[in-house]
N, C-alpha and C positions, 0 to 999 in steps of 0.2 A: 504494500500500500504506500504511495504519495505521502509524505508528509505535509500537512498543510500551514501554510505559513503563520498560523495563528499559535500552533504548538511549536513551529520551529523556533519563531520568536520569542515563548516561553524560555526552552529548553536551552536554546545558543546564549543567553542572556541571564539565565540561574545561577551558572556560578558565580557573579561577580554578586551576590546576594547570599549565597551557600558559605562560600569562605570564613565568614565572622562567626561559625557555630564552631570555626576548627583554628581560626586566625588567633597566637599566643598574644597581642596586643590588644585582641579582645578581653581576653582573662586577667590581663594584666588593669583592663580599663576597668573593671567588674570588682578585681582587687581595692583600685584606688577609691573605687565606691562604698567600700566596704564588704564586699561580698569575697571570699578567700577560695573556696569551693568552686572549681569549674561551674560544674553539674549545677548546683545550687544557682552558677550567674547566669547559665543557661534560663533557666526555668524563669529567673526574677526579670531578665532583660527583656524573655519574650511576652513574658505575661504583664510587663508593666504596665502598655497601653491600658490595662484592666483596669489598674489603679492597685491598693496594697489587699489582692486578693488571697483569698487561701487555695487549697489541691481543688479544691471541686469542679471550677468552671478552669483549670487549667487541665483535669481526668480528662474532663468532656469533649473539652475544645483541641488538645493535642492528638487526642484519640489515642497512640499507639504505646503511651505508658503504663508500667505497673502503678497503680494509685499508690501504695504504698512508697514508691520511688517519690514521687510526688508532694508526696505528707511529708517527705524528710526534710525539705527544701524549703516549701510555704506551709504557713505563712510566717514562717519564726522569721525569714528572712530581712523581713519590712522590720525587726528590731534593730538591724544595722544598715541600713542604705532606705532607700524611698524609689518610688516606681520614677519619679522624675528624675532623682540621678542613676538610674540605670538605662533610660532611655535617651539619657544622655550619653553614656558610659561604653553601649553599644555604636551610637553613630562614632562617638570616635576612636574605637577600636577598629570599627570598617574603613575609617577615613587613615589612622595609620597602616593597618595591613594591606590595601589597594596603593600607599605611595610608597610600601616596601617592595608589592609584586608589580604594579605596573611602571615606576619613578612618576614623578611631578611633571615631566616633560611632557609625558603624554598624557596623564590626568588634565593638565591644562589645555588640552589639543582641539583641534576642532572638532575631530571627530567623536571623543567621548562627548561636548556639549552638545553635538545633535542626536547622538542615541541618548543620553541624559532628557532633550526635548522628547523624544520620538517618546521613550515610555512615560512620563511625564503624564502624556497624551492619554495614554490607554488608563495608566493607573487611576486616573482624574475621571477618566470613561466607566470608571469599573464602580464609583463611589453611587453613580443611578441605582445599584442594585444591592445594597446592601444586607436587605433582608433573608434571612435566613445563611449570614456569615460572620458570626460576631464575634470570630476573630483578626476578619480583616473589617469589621464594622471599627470596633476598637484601634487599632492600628492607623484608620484612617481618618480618624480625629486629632493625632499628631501633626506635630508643625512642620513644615517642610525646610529641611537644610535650602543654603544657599549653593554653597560651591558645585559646580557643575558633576562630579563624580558622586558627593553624596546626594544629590539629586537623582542620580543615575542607582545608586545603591536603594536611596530609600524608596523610589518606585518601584525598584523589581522586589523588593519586601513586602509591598501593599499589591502586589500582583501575586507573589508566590502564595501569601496566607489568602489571597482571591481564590485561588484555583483549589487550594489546600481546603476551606472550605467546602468546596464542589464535590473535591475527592472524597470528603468524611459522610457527607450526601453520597454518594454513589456507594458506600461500602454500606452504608444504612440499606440501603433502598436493598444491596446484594446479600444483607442478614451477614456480612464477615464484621467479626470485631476488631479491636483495635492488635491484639495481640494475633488473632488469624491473619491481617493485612499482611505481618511484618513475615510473619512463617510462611504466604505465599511468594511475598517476594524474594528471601534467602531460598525457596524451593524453585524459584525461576535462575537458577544461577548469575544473577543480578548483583550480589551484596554477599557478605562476610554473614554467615550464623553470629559469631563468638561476637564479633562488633554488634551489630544490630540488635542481638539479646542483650548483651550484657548495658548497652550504651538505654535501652529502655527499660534493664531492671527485672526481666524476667528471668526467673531459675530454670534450670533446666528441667525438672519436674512438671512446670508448665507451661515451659513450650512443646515436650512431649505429648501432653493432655489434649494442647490444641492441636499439634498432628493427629492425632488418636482422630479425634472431631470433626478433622480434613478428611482425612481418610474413609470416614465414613459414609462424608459426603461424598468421595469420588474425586474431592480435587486433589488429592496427593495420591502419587503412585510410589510408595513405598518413602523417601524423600524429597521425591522429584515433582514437577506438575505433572497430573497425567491431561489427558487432552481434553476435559471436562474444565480443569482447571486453568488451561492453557484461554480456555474461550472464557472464561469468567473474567479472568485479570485485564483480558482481551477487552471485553462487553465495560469493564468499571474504567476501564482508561479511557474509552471512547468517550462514556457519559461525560466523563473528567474533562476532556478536552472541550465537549461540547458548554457543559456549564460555563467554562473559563471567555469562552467564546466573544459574548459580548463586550468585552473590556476592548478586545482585540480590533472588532471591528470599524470601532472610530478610527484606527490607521489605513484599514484597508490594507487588502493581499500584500500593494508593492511597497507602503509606511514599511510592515511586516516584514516585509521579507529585507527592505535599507535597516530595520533595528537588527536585524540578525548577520546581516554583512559587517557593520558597525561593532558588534559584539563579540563575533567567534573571536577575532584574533585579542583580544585582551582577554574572552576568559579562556581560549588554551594559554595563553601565558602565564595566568593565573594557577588552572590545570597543571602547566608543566613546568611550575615555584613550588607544586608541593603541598600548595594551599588548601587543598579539598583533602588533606590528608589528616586523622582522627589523629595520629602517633605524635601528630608536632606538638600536640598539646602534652603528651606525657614530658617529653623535658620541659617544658616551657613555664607548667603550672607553680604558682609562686608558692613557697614554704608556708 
């Protein structure tokens, strides 16, 4: 199947949004907030837009954690930092980690300010429909950076948690829960088991359980997808793309396809600094 420019321009333009969940400058920004704990600034930087929430509507809204992962983090967290310095904390964690992997030279270039415009465009398209996504509903009551790169950052943030809500909708609508989603995707040989479990907190006792659960249903063939589940993952990505869809359309196919021209080569440079890599953070995380 044709890729269509709506998910291309998704997909070509994530990483430069993906990186600050793995960027050590992020951890470090999270630290000078108060937060010492990776895992913990994770949780507080993305759940900030919320305001100083506890696990609940963070269980709900991320879908694919163990609650209890969740409970360990908020809301004790809001007793050292506050949601507005962690959403501060994070833009400038994305703003040093993009002038470590792209330099200043081309952060300042013409071309990052017009994909910076270009999603801009769609992120701002995508705020008509907010209902039924209230974690990018949240997200996009935030104040918009100035400088052209975290302009470029914080719309593909209010794009990903766009689509991210679609996707949590489509896993509803397909009866997979948060912890099913994650075991069909380490069964689509996509992702790391030992990362993806361990990074959401599941023991291996119940990721087992929910193979057991696949299995039953037909979408695991032993580890693997079997072709039942091949077409489910198939059928939720489609719905996925299609939700996302309308944000997309105020650029049109060829907007679309100039943001992802504009894109690929800053996030493989991004890709190939190492950036999307979970391990940088094992040295990097402060004592």
């Amino acid at each position: 199947m044709t890729e269509s420019p709506y998910r291309l321009a998704w997909r070509v333009t994530e990483p430069l949004h993906a990186m600050v969940y793995f960027a050590p400058e992020a951890v470090q920004a999270y630290a000078q907030a108060g937060v010492q704990d990776a895992r913990a600034g994770y949780f507080a930087s993305r759940a900030a837009a919320f305001g100083p929430c506890g696990p609940g509507v963070v269980t709900a809204t991320f879908y694919n954690f163990n609650p209890a992962l969740v409970a360990r983090a908020l809301p004790s967290v809001w007793a050292t930092t506050s949601p507005a310095a962690m959403v501060a904390a994070r833009l400038e964690g994305a703003g040093a980690a993009l002038t470590r992997g792209l330099g200043a030279e081309v952060l300042s270039g013409p071309e990052v300010a017009e994909a910076a415009s270009l999603a801009r465009v769609a992120a701002q398209a995508a705020t008509r429909w907010p209902q039924g996504r209230p974690l990018f509903a949240a997200h996009a009551e935030l104040d918009w950076p100035q400088e052209p790169h975290l302009v470029l950052f914080h719309a593909q943030m209010l794009l990903r948690e766009f689509r991210g809500d679609g996707h949590v909708a489509a896993l509803l609508a397909a009866g997979v829960s948060g912890l099913e989603a994650i075991v069909l995707h380490v069964a689509s040989g996509e992702v790391d088991e030992r990362f993806l479990r361990g990074s959401r907190g599941w023991s291996r006792d119940e990721w087992a359980a929910a193979q057991d659960g696949l299995r039953a249903r037909g979408l695991l063939d032993g580890t693997e997808l079997s072709g039942e589940g091949r077409r489910l993952r198939a059928e939720i990505e489609e719905r996925t793309d299609r939700l996302a869809e309308p944000a997309y359309r105020e650029l049109g196919e060829q907007g679309c396809l100039r943001l992802a021209e504009l894109a690929r080569p800053l996030s493989r440079t991004v890709a190939k600094a190492g950036m999307l890599d979970p391990r940088a953070l094992v040295a990097e995380r402060p004592s």
